[in-house]
PAVEX-369110 format. One line per field, with one value per residue: residue in three letters; residue number from 1; x, y, z of N, C-alpha, C in turn. Coordinates in nm, 3 decimals. Layout:
BEGIN
res	ala,...
n	NUM,...
nX	X,...
nY	Y,...
nZ	Z,...
caX	X,...
caY	Y,...
caZ	Z,...
cX	X,...
cY	Y,...
cZ	Z,...
This chain:
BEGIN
res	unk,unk,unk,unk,unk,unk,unk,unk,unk,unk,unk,unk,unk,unk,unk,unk,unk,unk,unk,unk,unk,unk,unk,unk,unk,unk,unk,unk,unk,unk,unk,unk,unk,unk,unk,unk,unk,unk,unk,unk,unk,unk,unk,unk,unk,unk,unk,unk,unk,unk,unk,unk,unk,unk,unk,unk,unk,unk,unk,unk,unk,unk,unk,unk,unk,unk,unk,unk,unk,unk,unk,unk,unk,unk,unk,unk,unk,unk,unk,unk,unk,unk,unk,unk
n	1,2,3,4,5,6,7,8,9,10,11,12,13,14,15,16,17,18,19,20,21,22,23,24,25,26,27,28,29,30,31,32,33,34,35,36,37,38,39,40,41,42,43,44,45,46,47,48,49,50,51,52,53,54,55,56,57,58,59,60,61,62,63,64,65,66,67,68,69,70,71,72,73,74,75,76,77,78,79,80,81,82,83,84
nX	0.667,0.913,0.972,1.189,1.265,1.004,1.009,1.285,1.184,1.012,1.204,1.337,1.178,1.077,1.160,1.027,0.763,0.775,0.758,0.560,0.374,0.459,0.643,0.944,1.265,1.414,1.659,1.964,2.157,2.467,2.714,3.004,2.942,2.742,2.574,2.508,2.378,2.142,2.072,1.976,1.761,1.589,1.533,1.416,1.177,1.069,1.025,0.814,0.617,0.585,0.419,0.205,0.074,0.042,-0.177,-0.344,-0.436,-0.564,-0.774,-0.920,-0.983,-1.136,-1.357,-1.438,-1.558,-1.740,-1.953,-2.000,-2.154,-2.335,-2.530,-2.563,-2.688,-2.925,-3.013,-3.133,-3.298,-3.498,-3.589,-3.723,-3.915,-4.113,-4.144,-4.294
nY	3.636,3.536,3.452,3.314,3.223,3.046,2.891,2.768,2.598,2.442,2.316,2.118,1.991,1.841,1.588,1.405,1.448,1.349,1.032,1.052,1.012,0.824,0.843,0.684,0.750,0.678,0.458,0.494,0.385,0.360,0.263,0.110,-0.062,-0.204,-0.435,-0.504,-0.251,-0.397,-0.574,-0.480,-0.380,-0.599,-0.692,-0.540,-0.453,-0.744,-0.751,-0.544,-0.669,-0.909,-0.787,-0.651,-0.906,-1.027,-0.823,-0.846,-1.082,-1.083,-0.911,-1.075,-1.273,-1.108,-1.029,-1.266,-1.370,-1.145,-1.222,-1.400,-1.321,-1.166,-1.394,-1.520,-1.341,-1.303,-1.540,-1.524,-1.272,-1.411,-1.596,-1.462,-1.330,-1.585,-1.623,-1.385
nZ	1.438,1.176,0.862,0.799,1.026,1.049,0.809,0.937,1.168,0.995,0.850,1.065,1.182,0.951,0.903,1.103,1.004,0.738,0.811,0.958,0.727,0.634,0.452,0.242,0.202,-0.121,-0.226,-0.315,-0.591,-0.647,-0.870,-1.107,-1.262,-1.503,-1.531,-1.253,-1.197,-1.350,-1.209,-1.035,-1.103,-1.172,-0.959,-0.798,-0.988,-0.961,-0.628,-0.674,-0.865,-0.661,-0.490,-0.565,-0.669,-0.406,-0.343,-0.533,-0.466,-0.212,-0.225,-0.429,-0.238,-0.013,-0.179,-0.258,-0.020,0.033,-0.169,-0.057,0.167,0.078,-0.048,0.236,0.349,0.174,0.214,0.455,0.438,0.257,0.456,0.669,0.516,0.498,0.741,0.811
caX	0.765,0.976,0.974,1.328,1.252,0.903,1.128,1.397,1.095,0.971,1.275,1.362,1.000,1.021,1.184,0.902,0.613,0.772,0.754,0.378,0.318,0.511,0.719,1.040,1.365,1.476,1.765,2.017,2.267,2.607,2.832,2.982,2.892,2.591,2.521,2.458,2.230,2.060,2.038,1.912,1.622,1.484,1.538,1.323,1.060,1.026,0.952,0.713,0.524,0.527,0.343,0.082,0.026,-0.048,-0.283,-0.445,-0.490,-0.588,-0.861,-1.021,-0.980,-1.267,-1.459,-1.540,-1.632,-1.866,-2.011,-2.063,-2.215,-2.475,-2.604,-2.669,-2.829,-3.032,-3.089,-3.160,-3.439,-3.601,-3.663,-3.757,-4.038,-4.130,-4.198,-4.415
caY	3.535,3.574,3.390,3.241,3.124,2.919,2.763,2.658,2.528,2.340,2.159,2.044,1.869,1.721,1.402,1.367,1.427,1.217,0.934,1.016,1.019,0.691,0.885,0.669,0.776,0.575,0.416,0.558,0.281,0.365,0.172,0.151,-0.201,-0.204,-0.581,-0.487,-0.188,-0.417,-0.689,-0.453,-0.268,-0.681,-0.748,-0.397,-0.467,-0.840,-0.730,-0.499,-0.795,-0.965,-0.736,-0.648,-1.045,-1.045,-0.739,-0.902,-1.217,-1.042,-0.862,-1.175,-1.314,-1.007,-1.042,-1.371,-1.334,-1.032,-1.270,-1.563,-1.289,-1.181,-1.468,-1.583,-1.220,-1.353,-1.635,-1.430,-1.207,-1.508,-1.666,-1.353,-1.306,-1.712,-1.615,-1.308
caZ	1.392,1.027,0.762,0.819,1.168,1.006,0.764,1.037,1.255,0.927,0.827,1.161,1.164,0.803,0.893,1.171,0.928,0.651,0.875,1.008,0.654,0.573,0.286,0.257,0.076,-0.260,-0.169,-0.449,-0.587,-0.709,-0.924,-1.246,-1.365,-1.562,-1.481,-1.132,-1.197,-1.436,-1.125,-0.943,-1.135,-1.216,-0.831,-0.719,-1.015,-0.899,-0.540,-0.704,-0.874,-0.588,-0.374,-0.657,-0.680,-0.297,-0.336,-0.579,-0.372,-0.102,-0.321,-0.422,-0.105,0.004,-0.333,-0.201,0.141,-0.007,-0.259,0.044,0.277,0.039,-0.036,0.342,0.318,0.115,0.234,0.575,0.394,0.251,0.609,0.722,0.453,0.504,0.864,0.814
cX	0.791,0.941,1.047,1.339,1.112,0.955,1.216,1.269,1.080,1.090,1.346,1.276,0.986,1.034,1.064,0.745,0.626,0.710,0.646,0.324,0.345,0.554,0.864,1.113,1.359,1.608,1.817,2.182,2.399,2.764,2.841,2.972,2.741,2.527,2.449,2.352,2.106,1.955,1.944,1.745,1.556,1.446,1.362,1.164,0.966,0.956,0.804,0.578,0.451,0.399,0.217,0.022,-0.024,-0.151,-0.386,-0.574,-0.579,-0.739,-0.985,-1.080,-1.151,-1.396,-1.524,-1.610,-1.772,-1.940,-2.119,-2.164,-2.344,-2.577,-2.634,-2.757,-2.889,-3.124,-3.204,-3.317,-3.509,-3.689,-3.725,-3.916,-4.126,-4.223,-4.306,-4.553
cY	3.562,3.457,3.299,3.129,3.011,2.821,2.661,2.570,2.405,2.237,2.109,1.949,1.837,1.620,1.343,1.367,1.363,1.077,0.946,0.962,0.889,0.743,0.823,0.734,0.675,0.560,0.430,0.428,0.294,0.268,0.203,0.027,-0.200,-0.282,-0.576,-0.366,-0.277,-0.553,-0.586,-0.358,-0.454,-0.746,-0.649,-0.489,-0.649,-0.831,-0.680,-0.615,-0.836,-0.920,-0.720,-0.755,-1.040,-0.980,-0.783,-1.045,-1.186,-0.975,-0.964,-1.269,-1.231,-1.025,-1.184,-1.399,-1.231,-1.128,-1.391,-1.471,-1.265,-1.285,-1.572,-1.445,-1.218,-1.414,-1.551,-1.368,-1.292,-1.596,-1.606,-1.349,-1.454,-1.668,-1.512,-1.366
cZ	1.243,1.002,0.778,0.957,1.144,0.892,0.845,1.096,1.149,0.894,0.929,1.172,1.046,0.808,0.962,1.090,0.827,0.710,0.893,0.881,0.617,0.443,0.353,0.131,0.020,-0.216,-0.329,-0.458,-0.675,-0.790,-1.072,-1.307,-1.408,-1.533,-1.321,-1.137,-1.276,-1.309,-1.022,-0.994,-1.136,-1.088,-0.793,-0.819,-0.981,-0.769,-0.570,-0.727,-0.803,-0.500,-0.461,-0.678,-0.553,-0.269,-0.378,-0.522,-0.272,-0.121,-0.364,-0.322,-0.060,-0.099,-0.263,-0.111,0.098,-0.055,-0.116,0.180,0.242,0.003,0.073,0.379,0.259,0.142,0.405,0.544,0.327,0.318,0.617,0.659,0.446,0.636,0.900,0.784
């Protein structure tokens, strides 16, 4: 097999391995009003925010559960050594 024919193979299968990979395009926005690119970069970095605020939530959310498991694993190995 050439060279030319493992290229064709590959970019027929790029859209399919973007996607396994979860690589999306940037959606590219055209205009000539500035006001609207400007609406739209505080729109994008707002989503951004948002999602970094739920990560975070989501983050402490775990942090606490960890915090509440070790100390009934605690409490757990303190029976434990009660009962020996």
């Amino acid at each position: 097999i050439n060279i030319d024919a493992l290229y064709n193979i590959l970019k027929q299968n790029q859209g399919d391995a973007n996607d396994a990979m979860g690589s999306k395009k940037k959606t590219v926005v055209v205009t000539s009003d500035p006001l609207a690119l400007i609406a739209e970069k505080t729109k994008t970095k707002m989503l951004l925010a948002k999602k970094d605020k739920d990560e975070q939530f989501l983050l402490a959310e775990d942090q606490a559960w960890m915090e509440s498991t070790s100390d009934s694993d605690q409490e757990i190995n303190e029976n434990m050594v009660f009962m020996a």
